[in-house]
Residue frames as a rotation matrix with the C-alpha (Angstrom) as fourth column:
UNK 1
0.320 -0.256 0.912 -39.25
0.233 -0.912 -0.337 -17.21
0.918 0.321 -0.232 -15.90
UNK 2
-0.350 -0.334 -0.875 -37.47
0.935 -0.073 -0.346 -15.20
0.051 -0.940 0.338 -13.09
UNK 3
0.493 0.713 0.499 -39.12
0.388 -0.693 0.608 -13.02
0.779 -0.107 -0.618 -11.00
UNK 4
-0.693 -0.640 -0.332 -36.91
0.614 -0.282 -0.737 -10.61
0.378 -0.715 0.589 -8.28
UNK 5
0.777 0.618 -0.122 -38.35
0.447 -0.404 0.799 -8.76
0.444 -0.675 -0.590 -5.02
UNK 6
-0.338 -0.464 0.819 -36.91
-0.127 -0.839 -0.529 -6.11
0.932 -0.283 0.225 -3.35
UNK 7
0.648 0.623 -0.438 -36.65
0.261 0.359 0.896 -7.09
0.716 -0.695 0.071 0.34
UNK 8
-0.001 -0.778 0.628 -35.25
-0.837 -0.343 -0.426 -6.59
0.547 -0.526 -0.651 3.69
UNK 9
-0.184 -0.089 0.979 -36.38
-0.966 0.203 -0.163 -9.74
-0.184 -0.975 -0.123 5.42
UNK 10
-0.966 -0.257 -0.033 -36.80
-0.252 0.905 0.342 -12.48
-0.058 0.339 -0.939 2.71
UNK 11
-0.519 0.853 0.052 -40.26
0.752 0.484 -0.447 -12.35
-0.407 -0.193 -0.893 3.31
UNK 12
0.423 0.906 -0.020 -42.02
0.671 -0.328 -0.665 -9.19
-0.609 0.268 -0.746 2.32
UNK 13
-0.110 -0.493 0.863 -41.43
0.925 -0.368 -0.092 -6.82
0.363 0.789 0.496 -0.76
UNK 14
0.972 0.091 -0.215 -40.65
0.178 -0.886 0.429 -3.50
-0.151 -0.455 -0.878 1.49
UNK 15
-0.109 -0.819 -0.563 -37.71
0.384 -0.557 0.736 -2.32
-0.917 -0.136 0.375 0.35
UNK 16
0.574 0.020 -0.819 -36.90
-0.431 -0.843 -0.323 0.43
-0.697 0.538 -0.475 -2.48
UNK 17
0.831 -0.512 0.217 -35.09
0.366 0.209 -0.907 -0.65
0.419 0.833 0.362 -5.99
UNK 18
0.600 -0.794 -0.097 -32.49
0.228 0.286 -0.931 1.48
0.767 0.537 0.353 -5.42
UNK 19
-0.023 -0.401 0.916 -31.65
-0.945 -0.291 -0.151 1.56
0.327 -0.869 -0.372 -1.77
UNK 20
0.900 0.416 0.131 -31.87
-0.414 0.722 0.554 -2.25
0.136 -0.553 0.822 -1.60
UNK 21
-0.045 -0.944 0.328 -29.50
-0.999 0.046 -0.004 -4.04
-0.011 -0.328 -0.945 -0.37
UNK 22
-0.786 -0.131 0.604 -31.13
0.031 0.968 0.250 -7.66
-0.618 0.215 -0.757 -1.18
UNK 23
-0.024 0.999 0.038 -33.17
-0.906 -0.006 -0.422 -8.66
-0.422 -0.044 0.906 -3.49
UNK 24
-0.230 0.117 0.966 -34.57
-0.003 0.993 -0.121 -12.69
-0.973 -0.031 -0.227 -3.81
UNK 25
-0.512 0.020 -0.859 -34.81
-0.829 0.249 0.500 -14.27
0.224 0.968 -0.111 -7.41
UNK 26
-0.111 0.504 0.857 -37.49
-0.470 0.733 -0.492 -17.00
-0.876 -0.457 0.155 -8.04
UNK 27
-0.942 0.087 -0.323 -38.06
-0.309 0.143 0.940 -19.18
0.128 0.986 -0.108 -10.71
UNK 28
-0.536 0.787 0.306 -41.66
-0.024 0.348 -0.937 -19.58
-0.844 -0.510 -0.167 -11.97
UNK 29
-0.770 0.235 -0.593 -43.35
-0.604 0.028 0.796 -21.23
0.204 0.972 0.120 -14.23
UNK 30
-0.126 0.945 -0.301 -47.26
-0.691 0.134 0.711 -22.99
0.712 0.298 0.636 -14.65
UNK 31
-0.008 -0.003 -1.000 -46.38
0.541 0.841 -0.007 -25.92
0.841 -0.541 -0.005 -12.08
UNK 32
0.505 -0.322 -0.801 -44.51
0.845 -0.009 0.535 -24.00
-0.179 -0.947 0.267 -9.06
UNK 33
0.591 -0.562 0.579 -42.22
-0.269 -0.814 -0.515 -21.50
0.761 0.148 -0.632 -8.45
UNK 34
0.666 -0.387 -0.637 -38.94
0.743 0.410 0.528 -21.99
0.057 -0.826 0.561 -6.27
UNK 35
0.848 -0.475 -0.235 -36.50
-0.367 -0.846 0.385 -19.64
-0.382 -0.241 -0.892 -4.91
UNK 36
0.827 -0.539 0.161 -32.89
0.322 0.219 -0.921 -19.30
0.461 0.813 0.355 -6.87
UNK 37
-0.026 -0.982 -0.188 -30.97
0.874 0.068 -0.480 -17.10
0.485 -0.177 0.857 -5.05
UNK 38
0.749 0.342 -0.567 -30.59
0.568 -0.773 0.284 -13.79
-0.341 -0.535 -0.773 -2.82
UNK 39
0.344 -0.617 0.708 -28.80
0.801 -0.201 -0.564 -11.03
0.490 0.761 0.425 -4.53
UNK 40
0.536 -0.414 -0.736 -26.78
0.748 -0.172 0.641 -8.94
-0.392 -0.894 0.217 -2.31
UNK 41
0.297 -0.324 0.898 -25.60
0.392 -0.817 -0.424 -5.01
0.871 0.478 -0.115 -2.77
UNK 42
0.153 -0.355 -0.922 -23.52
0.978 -0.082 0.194 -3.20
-0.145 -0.931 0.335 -0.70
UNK 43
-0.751 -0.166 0.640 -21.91
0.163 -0.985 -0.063 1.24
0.640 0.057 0.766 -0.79
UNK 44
-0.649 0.549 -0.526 -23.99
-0.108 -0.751 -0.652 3.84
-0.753 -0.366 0.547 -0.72
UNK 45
-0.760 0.649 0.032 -27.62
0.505 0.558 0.658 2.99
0.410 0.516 -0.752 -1.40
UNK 46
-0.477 0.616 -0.627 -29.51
0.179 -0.630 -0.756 5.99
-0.861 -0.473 0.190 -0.14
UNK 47
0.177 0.673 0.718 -32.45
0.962 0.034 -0.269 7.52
-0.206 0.739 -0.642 -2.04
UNK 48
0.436 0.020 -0.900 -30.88
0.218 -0.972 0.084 10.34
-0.873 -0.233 -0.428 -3.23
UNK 49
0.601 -0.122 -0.790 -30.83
-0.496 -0.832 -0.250 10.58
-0.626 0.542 -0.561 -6.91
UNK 50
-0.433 -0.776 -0.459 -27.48
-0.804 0.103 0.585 9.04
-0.407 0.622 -0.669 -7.61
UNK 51
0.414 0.610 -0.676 -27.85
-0.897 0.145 -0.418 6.68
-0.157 0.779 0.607 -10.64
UNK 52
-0.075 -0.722 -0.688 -24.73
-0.721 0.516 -0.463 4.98
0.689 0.461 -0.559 -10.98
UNK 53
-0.562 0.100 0.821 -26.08
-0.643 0.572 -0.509 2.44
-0.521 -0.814 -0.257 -8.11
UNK 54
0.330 0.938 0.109 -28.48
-0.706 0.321 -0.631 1.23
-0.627 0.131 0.768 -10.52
UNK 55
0.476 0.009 -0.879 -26.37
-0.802 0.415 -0.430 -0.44
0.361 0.910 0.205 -13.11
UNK 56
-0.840 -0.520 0.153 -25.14
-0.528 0.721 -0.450 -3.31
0.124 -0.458 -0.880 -10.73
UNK 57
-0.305 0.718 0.625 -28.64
-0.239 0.578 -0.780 -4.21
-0.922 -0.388 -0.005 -9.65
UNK 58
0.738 0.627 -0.250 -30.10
-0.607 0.457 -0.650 -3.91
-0.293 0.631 0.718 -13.55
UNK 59
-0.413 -0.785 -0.463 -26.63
-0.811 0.548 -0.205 -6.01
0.415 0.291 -0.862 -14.71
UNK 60
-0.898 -0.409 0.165 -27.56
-0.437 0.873 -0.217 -8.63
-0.055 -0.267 -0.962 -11.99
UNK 61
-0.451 0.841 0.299 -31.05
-0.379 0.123 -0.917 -8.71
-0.808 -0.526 0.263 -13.09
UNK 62
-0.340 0.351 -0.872 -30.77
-0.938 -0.198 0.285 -9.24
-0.073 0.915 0.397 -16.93
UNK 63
-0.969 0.245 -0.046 -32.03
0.236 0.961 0.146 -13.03
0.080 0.130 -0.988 -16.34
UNK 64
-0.578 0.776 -0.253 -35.25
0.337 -0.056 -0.940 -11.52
-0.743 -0.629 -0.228 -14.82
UNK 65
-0.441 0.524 0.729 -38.55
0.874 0.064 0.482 -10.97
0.206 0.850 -0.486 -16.22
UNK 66
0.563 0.612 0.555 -40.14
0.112 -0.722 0.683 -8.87
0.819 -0.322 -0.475 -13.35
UNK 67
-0.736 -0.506 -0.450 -39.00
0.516 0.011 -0.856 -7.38
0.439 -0.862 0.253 -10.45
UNK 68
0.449 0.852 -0.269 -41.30
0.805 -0.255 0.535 -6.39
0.387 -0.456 -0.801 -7.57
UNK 69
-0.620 -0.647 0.444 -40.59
0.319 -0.724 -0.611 -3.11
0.717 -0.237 0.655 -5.68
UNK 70
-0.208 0.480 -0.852 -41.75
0.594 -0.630 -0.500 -1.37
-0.777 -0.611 -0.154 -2.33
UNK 71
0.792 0.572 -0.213 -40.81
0.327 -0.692 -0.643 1.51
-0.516 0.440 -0.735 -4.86
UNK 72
0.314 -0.429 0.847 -39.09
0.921 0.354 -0.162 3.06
-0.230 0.831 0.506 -7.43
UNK 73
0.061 0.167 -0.984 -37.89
-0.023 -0.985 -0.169 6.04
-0.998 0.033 -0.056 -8.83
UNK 74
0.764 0.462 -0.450 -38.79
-0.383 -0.236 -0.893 7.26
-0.519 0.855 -0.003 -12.79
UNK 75
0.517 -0.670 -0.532 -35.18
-0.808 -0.588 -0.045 6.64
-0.282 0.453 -0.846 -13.89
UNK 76
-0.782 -0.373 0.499 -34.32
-0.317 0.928 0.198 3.20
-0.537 -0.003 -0.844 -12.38
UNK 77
0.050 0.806 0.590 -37.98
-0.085 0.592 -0.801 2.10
-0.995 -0.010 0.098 -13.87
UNK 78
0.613 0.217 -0.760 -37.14
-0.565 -0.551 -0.614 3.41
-0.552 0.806 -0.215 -16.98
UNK 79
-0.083 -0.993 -0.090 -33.87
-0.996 0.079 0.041 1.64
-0.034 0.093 -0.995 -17.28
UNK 80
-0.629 0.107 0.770 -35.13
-0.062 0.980 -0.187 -1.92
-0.775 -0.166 -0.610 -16.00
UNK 81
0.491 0.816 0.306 -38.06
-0.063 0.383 -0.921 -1.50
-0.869 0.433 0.240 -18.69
UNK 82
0.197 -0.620 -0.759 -34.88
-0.962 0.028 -0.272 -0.70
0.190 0.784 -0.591 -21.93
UNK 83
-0.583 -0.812 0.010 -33.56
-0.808 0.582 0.091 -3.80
-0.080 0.045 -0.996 -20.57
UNK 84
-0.352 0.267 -0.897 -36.76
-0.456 0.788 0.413 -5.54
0.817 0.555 -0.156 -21.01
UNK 85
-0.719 -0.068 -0.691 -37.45
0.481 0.670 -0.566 -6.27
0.501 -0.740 -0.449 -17.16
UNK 86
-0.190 0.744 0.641 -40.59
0.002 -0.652 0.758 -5.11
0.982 0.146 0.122 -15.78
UNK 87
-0.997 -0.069 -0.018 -40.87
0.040 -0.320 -0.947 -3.25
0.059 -0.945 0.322 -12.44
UNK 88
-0.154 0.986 0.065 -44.04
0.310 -0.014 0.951 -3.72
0.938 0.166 -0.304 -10.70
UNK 89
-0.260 -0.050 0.964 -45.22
-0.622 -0.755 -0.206 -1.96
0.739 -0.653 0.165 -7.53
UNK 90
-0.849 0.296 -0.438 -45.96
0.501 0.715 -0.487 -4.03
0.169 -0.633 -0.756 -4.36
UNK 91
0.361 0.831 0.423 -49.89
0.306 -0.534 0.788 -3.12
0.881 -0.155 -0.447 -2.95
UNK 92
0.684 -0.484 0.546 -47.81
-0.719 -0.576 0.390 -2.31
0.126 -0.659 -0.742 0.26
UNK 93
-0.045 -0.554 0.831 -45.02
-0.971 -0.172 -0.167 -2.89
0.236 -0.814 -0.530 2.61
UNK 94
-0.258 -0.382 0.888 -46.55
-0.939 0.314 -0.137 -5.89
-0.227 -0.869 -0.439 3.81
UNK 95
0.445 0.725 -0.525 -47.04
-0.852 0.163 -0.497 -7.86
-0.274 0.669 0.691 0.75
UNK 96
0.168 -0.671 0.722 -45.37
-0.147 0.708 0.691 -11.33
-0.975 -0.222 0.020 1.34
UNK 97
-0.404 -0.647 -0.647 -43.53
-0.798 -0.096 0.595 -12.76
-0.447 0.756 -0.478 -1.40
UNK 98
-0.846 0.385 0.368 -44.91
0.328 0.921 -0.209 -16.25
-0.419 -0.056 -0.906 -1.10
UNK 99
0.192 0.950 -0.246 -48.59
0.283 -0.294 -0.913 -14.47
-0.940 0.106 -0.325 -1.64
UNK 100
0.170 0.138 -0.976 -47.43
-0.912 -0.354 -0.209 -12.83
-0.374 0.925 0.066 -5.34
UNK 101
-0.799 -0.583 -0.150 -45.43
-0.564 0.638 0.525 -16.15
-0.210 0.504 -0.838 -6.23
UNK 102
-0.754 0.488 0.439 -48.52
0.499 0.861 -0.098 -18.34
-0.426 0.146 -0.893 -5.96
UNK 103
0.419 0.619 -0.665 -51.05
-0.395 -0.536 -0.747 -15.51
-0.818 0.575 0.020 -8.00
UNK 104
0.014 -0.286 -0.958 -48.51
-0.882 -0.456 0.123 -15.74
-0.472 0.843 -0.258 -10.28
UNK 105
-0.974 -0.209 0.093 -48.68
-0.177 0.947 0.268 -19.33
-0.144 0.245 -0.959 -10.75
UNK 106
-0.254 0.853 0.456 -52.38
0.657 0.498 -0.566 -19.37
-0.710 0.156 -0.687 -11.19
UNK 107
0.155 0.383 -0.911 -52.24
-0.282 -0.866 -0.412 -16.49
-0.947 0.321 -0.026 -12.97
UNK 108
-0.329 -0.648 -0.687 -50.34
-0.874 -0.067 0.482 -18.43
-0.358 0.759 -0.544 -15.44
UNK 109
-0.924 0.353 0.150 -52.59
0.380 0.897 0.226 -21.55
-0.055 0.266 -0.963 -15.74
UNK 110
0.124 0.972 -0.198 -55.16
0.629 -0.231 -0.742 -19.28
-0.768 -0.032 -0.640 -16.61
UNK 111
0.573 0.199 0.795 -55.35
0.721 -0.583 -0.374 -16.18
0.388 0.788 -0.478 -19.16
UNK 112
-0.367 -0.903 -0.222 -52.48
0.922 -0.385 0.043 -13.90
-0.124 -0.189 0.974 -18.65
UNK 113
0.814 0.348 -0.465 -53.24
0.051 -0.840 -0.540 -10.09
-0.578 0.416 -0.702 -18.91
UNK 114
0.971 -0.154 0.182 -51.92
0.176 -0.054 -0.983 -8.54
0.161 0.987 -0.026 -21.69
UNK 115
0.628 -0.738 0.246 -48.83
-0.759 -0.651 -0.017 -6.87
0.173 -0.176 -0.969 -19.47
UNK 116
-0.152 -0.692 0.705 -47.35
-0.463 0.680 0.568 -10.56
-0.873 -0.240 -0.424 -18.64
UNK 117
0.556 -0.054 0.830 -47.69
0.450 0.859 -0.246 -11.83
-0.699 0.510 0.502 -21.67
UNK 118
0.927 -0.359 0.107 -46.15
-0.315 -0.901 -0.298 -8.83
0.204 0.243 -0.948 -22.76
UNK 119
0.403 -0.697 0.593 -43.31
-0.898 -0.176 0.403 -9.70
-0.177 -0.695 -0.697 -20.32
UNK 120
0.354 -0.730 0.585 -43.06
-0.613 0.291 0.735 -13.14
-0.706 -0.618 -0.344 -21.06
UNK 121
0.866 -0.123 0.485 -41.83
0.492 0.383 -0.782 -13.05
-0.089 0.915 0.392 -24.45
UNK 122
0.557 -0.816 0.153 -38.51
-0.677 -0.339 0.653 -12.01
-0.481 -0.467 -0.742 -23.03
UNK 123
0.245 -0.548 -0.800 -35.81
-0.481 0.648 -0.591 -13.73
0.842 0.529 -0.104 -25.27
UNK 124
0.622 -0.680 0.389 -33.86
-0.239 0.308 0.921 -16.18
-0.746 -0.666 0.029 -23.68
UNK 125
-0.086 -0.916 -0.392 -30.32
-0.982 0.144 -0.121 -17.36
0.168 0.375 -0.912 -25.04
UNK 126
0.961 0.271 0.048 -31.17
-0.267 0.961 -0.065 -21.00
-0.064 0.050 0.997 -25.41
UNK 127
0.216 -0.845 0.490 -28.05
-0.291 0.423 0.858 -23.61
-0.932 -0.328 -0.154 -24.95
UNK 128
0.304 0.044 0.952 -28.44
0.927 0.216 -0.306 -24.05
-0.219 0.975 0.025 -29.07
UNK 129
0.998 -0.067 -0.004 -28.30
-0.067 -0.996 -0.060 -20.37
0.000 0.060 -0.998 -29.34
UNK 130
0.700 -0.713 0.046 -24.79
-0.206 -0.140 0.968 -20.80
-0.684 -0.687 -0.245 -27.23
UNK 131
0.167 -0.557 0.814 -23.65
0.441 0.780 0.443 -23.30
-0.882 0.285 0.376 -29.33
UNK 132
0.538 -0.230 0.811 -23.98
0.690 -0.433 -0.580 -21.08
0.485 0.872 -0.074 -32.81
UNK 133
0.841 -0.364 0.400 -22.53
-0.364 -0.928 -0.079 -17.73
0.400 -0.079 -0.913 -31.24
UNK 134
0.388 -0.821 0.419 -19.60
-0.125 0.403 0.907 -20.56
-0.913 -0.405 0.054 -29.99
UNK 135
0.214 -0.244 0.946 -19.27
0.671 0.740 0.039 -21.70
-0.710 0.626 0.323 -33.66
UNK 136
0.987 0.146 0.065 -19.85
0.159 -0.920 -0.359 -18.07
0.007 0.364 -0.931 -35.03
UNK 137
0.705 -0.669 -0.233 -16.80
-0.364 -0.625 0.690 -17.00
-0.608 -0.402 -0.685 -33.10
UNK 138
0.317 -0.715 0.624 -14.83
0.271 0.698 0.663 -19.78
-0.909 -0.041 0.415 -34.16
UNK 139
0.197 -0.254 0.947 -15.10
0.944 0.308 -0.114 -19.37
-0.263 0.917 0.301 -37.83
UNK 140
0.981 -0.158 0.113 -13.95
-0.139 -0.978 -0.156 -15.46
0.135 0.137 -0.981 -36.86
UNK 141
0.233 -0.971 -0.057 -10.71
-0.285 -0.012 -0.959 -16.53
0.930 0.240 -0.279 -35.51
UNK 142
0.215 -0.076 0.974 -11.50
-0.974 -0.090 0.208 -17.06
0.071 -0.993 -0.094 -32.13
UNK 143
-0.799 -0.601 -0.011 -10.49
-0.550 0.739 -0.388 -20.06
0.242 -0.304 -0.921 -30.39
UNK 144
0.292 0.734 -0.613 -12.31
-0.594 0.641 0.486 -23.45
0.750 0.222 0.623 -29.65
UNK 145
0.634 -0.166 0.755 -12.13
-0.578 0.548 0.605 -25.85
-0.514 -0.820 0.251 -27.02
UNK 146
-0.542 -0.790 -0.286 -9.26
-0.829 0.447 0.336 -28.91
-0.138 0.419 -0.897 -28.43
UNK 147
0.328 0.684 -0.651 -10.82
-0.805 0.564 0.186 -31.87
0.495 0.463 0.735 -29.46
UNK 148
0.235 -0.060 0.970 -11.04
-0.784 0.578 0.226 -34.53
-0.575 -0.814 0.089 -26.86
């Protein structure tokens, strides 16, 4: 599963949802967890209300399961939770990333609480999946690759 932090320094989860301006994407799952990618936002990202900042960050987050936050405000949480992605508070400021990633890996070779297992029965679009909603299309009219 992917898990996203809200950061300013790659390292700890101290930045706001919607005044960040990065946040890091890990994958993790029962073995390990590695880093995927840094996700980069740019404008006007002040805390002040406006909304329409939020639908870039939940857009580039629909892969995620969880996203960590310094903090949050009621609206963006709301929104990430419709979409199925679950916002979780950091215990502060100076709560390294590394330190949740490996909880969460033992957390997961053990007994999940109820809220991640909750979380990770997130569909995914399997590459079978792809393949019917490719064939679907086709047999609407859409178009197909040519036969090699």
């Amino acid at each position: 599963m992917k898990i996203a932090f809200t950061t300013s320094d790659n390292i700890h989860i101290d930045a706001h949802f919607g005044s960040a301006k990065k946040i890091d994407v890990y994958e993790v799952d029962q073995a390990s967890y590695s880093f995927v990618t840094t996700l980069k936002f740019d404008g006007e990202l002040k805390e002040d209300g406006n909304e329409d900042k939020l639908l870039p960050k939940i857009e580039a987050l629909r892969d995620c399961t969880i996203v960590y936050v310094s903090t949050i405000g009621g609206t963006a949480a709301a929104r990430l939770i419709k979409h199925k992605i679950t916002p979780i508070k950091a215990q502060s400021e100076e709560q390294e990333i590394t330190d949740v990633l490996t909880k969460l890996v033992q957390t997961l070779n053990g007994n999940p609480p109820p809220w991640l297992r909750k979380a990770l029965q997130k569909p995914r679009l399997a590459l079978d999946d792809l393949d019917q909603v490719d064939q679907s299309e086709d047999s609407r009219g859409g178009f197909a690759p040519s036969p090699a």
